[in-house]
N, C-alpha and C positions, 0 to 999 in steps of 0.2 A: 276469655279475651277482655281486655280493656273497652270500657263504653266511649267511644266514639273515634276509638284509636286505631288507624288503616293503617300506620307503618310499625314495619316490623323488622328483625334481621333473620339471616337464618345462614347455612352452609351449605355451599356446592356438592353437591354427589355427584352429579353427572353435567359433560358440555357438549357431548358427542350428539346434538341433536340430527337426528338422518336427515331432515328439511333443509341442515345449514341456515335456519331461520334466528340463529341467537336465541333459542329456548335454553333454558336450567333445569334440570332435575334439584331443588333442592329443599332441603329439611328445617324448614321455621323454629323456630328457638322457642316460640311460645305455642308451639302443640309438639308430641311427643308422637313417635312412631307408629307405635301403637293405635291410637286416638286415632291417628290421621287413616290407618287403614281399618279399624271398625267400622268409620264413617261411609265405605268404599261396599257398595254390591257385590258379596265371597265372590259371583260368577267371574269378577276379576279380577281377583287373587290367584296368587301363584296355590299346589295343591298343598302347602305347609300352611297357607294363609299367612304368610311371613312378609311378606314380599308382594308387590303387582305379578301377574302373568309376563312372560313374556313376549308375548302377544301385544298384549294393550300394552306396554312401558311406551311412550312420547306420542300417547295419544288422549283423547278429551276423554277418556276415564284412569288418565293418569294424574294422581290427585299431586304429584311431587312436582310438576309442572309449571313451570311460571313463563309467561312471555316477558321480553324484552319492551321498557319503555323508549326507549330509544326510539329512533328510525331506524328502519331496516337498512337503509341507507349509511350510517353509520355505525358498525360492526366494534363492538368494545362488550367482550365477552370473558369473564371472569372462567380463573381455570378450578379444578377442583381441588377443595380441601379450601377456600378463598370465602371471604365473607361478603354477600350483598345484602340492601335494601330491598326486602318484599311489600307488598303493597295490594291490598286486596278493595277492591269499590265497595262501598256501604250505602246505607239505606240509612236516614235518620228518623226519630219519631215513627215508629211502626206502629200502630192502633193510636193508642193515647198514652203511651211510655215513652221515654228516654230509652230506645235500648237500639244497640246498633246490630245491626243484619248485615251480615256476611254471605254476600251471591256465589252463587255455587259454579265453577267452571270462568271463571273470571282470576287470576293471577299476574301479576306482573314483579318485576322486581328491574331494581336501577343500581348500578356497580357502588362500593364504599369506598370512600378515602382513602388511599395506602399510610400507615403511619410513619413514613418518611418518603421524599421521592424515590432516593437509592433502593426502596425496595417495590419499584414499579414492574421490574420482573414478575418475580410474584413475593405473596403474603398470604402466609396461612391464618387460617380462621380465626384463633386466638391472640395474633401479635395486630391483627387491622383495629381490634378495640383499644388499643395502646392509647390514643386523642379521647378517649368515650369515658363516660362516667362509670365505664364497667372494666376500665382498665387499672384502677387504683395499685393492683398488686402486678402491673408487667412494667419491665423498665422503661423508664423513657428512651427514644432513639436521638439520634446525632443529628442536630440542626445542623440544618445548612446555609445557615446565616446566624450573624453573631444579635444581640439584643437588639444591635439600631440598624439590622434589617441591612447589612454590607455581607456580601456574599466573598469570603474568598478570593483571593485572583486568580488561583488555578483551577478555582469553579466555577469560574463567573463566565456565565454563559451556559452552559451546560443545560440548566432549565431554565423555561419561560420565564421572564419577568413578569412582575402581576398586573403589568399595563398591555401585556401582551394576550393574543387569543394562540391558541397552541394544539393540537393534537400530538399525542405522546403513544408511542408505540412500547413493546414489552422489553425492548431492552435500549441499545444506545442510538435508535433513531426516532426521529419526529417530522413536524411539520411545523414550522413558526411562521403564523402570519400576525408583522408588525404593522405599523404604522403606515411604511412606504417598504416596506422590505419583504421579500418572502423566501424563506430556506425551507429545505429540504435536505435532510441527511442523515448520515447514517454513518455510527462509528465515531461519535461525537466524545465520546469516553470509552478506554478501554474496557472496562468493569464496574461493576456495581458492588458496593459491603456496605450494610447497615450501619457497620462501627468505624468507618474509613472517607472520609470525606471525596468524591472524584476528582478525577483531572484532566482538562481538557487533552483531544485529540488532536494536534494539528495536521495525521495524516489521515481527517475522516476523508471521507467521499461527500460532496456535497452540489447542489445546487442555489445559486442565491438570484435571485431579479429584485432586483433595487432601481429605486425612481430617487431621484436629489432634485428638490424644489428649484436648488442653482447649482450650475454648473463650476470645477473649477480649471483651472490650467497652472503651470509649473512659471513660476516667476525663473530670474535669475538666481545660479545660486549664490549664496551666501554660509553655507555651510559643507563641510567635505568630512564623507563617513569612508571610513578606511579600514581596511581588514587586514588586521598582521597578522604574519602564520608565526606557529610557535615550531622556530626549526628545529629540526632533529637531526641527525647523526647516522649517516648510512654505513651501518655497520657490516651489510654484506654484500656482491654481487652476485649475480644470474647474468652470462651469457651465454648467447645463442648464435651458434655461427653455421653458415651453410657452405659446403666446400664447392659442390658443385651446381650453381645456380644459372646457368648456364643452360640444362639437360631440357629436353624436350619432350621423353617420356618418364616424366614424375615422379626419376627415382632418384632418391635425394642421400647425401650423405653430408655429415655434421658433427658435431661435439655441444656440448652442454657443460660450462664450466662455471663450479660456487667459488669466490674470490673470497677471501676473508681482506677488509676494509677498515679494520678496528684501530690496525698502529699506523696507520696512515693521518699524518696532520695537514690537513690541507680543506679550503675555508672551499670547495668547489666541492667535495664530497657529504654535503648535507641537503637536507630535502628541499632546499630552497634555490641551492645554485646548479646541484646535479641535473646533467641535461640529458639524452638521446647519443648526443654527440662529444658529451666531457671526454679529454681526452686523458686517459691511465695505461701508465706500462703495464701492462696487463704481467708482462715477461718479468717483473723483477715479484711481482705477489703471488706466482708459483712455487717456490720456496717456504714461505710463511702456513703457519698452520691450516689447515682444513683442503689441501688437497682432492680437494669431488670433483668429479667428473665424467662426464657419459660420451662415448662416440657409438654411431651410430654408421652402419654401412647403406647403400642399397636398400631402403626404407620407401613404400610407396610415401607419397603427400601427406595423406591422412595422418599415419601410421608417425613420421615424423613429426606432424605436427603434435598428436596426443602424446608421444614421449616426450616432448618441451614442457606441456602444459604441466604433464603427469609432475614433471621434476618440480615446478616453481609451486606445484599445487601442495606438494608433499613438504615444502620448505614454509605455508603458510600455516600448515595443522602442526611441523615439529619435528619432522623425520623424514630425511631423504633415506628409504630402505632398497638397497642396489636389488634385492632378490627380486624387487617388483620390477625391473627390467629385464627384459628375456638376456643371456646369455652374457650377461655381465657380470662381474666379483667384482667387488672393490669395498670402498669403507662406506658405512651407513652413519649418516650424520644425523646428531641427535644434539640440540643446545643444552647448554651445562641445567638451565632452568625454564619454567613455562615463559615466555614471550621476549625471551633472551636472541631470537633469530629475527627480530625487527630492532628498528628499523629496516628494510630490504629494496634493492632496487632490480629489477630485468629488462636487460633492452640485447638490440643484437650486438654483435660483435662490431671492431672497429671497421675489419675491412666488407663484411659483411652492409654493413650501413652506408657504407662509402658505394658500393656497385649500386644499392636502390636508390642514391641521391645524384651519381653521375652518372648523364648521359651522355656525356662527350668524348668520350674514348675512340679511339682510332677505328675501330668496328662497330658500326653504330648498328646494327641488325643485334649483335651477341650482346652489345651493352643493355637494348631496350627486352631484351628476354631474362636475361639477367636481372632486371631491375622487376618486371612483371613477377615473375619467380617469385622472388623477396618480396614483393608487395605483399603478395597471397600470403606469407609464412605472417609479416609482420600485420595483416589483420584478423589473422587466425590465436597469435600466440597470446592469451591470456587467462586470465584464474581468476574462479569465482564464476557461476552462470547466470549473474545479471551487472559483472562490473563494464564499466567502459572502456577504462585502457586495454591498450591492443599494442603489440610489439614493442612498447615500453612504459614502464609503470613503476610506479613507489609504492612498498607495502609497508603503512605504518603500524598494523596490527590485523587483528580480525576479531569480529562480534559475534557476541553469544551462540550466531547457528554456526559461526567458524568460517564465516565469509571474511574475506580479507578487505582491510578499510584501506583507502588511498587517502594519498594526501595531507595535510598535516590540518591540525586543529588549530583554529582560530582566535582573535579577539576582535573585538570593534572598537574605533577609537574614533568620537565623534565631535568634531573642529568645528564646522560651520553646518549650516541646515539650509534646505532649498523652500524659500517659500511658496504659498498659494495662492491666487488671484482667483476672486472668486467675480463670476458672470451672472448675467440677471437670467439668460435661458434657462430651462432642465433641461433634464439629459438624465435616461436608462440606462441601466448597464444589466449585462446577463452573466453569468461564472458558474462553470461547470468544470467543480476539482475532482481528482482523488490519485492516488499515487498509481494509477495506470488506468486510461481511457480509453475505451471502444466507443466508433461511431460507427457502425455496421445498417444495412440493406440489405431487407432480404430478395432483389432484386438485382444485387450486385456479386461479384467473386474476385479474386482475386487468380489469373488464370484458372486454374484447375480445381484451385482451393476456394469453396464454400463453404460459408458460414453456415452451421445444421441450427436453426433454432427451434428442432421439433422439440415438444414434453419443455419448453423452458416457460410458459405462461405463468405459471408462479413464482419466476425467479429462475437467474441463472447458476449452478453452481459453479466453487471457485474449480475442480476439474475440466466445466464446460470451457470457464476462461481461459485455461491455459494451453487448452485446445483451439481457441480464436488466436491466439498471440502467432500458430502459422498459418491463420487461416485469413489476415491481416499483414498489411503494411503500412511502417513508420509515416507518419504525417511529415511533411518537409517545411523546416524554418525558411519563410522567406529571403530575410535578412543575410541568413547566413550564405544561399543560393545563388542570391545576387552577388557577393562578394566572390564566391569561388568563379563565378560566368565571369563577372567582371576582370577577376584578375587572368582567366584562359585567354579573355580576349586582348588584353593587354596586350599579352605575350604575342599570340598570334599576329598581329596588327605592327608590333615591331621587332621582330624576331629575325636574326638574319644566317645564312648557313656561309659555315667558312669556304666549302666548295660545292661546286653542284652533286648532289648525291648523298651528301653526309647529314649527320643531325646538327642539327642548329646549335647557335654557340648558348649555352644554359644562359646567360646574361644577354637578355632582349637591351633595344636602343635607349629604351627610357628605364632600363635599369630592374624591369620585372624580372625574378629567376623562375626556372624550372623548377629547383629546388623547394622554391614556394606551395609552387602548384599542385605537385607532388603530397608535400605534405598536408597538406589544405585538404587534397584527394585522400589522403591516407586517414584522416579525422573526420571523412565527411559521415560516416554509419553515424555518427554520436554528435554532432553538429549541427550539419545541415539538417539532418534525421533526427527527430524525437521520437525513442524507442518505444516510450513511453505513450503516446498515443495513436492509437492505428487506426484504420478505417477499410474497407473491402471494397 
């Protein structure tokens, strides 16, 4: 050994300490195997004398041993095959020499620098020296900033800056405590490549608590941000019609008809003007090619409802195939090429939509069963198992797992801007993202349904979650709540019946519809309801 030299490097063999104390099993660079176990009492050698016993291995006659400089407290434990910092106490001037003494049973070691951050996962032995004077002959890696220290935009953030303090976990989460700011999160980049520079997450999961020295508030505005959709062209339909909505034991009968929408010119058949309620002779685009169709008899609820979805579901991947319908022949529709069947729209039929929107009809008992019926069908009827629309919907495609996208794509186009006023108070704010939220108690249920958080102390997994998604329910937008109560009471407050007995005329005094209310009810799951955050 070098005279007066206590640091050293060496390789991980082992991390599996039984103590969970942050011990290393590892193998110094500047002594040899061999060496290290002549030095070693045979009684505690394996019986090759190759090897420790198994016995003694992660104990005080384990010479491969190194404790953690660290605190115990802080846990940053190199995996194997990874290079650290050993470190052994010395004795200087031992009689009347220069010569350094190495204590026996004394080991320590402190983790190495990774040669890039993108390989904070992990870094074998030989690539961690890549910064070191003993790297001459490995490639350099991929900065992650350019010469004047400007980090990319679609990396910027990703790691701490160097004014910042930071704990960094083994892959895309950490801990950044700034200045006045503290995050937590996870999921901050999808991946890590040495040769590949990251890119931020915007759907991590994160927590942030931020303090602003001053507080500010929204002036007036002076500038208007505006989002134009890029319309498209509804080149097919999907209706849905119930014949008998009326029935009271839930057996239902119907048709499912694909309209083909292509030679039709008309500026109300695009994804910007088509409505729920646009009106199409539906009778003159029977003739025109693609004649589909499904009738269905004497179908329980259910059973009718999954043959709708099954149809529109089968028209998002590519092929309505009739043989997947029980007891129907007909034609199997298949587009000329891949994504040739969007733009697409489904809603119910005309008179179908007309019974769930009027209740004024001369039988006011059959009209509101009626209308109930149809409601159930129209919050049942959709495709895809986490989209929102429900009995009528636009499909302008579908993404890579083949979930169907709504709605059209956008731009921004930005006139004026809203300024900021800033105040002398502070003011905290707290934000807790991620693209689906549980606030759970384990004190609490949801009737019947408990949350089980047994064996989750080290994390939950994502099967556990999506096992809480029924073990929860949606949080309620205020906002939205107060709107739908306010407009009930509208109605209620000036609502008048044409004769004693009958339903009320849909057009209250001050001009509220039922109509409204209705529909307001019918969007309230996705609304007033954010699915996306639950609680027990």
């Amino acid at each position: 050994m070098e005279i007066g030299k206590i640091l050293f490097t060496g390789v991980v063999l082992d991390s599996a300490d039984p103590y969970r104390l942050g011990r290393l099993r590892v193998q110094p660079d500047n002594q040899t195997k061999s060496d290290i176990l002549n030095s070693v009492d045979p009684k505690y050698l394996s019986s090759t004398k190759d090897s420790i016993s198994p016995i003694y291995l992660w104990t005080k006659y384990d010479p491969f041993v190194f404790l953690p400089l660290l605190p115990f407290s802080l846990n940053v434990t190199p995996r194997v095959n990874e290079s650290v910092n050993i470190i052994y106490p010395v004795v200087q001037n031992v009689g009347n020499t220069q010569l350094t003494k190495f204590t026996d049973g004394a080991r320590y070691y402190l983790p190495t620098s990774p040669s890039s951050p993108m390989a904070v996962v992990y870094e074998n032995y030989i690539s961690s020296k890549t910064n070191t004077s003993k790297g001459d002959n490995i490639a350099p890696t991929l900065p992650l900033a350019g010469n004047g220290g400007e980090v990319p935009k679609d990396s910027r953030g990703i790691f701490p800056e160097p004014e910042d303090n930071a704990i960094l976990g083994r892959g895309t989460t950490d801990i950044v405590l700034k200045e006045n700011d503290v995050l937590i999160r996870a999921g901050k980049t999808k991946k890590y490549d040495v040769n590949t520079l990251p890119t931020a997450n915007d759907n991590r999961a994160f927590l942030q608590l931020s303090h602003f020295i001053t507080s500010m508030v929204k002036g007036e505005p002076t500038s208007q941000i505006s989002v134009i959709p890029v319309v498209q062209q509804i080149k097919l339909l999907v209706e849905w019609h119930i014949t008998n909505p009326e029935n009271q034991q839930d057996i239902f009968s119907g048709f499912v008809n694909l309209y083909n929408l292509q030679r039709q010119k008309d500026d109300r058949l695009n994804s910007r003007n088509f409505k729920v309620d646009t009106d199409i002779d539906t009778d003159n685009l029977k003739g025109t090619p693609l004649p589909v169709s499904i009738n269905f008899q004497g179908q329980s609820y259910e059973n009718a409802v999954n043959l709708i979805n099954t149809f529109i579901s089968q028209l998002v991947q590519g092929k309505i195939d009739m043989k997947d319908f029980d007891g129907y022949k007909g034609i199997t529709y298949t587009p000329q090429n891949d994504g040739a069947q969007f733009t697409f729209a489904f809603r119910p039929s005309k008179v179908t939509y007309e019974k769930l929107t009027d209740l004024g009809g001369d039988s006011g008992l059959e009209a509101v069963l009626e209308s109930s019926n149809i409601m159930r069908f129209y919050q049942r009827i959709k495709v895809g198992s986490g989209t929102l629309a429900a009995g009528f919907g636009i499909v302008s495609g579908k993404n890579k797992d083949g979930e169907p996208i709504f709605g059209d794509s956008t731009k921004t186009n930005i006139s004026k801007y809203t300024p900021f006023k800033v105040k002398g108070e502070s003011v905290t704010y707290g934000v807790l993202g991620a693209q689906k939220i549980f606030i759970v108690s384990q004190d609490s249920q949801v009737g019947q349904k408990k949350v089980d958080l047994k064996n989750t102390i080290y994390g939950i997994s994502e099967p556990k979650l999506l096992d809480m998604a029924d073990q929860t329910e949606p949080m309620v937008r205020g906002d939205k709540l107060m709107d739908l109560i306010s407009l009930i009471v509208k109605f209620l407050t000036s609502h008048v019946h044409p004769y004693h007995g009958l339903s009320p005329v849909p057009t209250a005094l001050d001009g509220t519809l039922s109509a409204d209310i209705l529909q307001k009810m019918l969007d309230a799951p996705n609304t007033v309801l954010n699915q996306n955050v639950r609680i027990n």
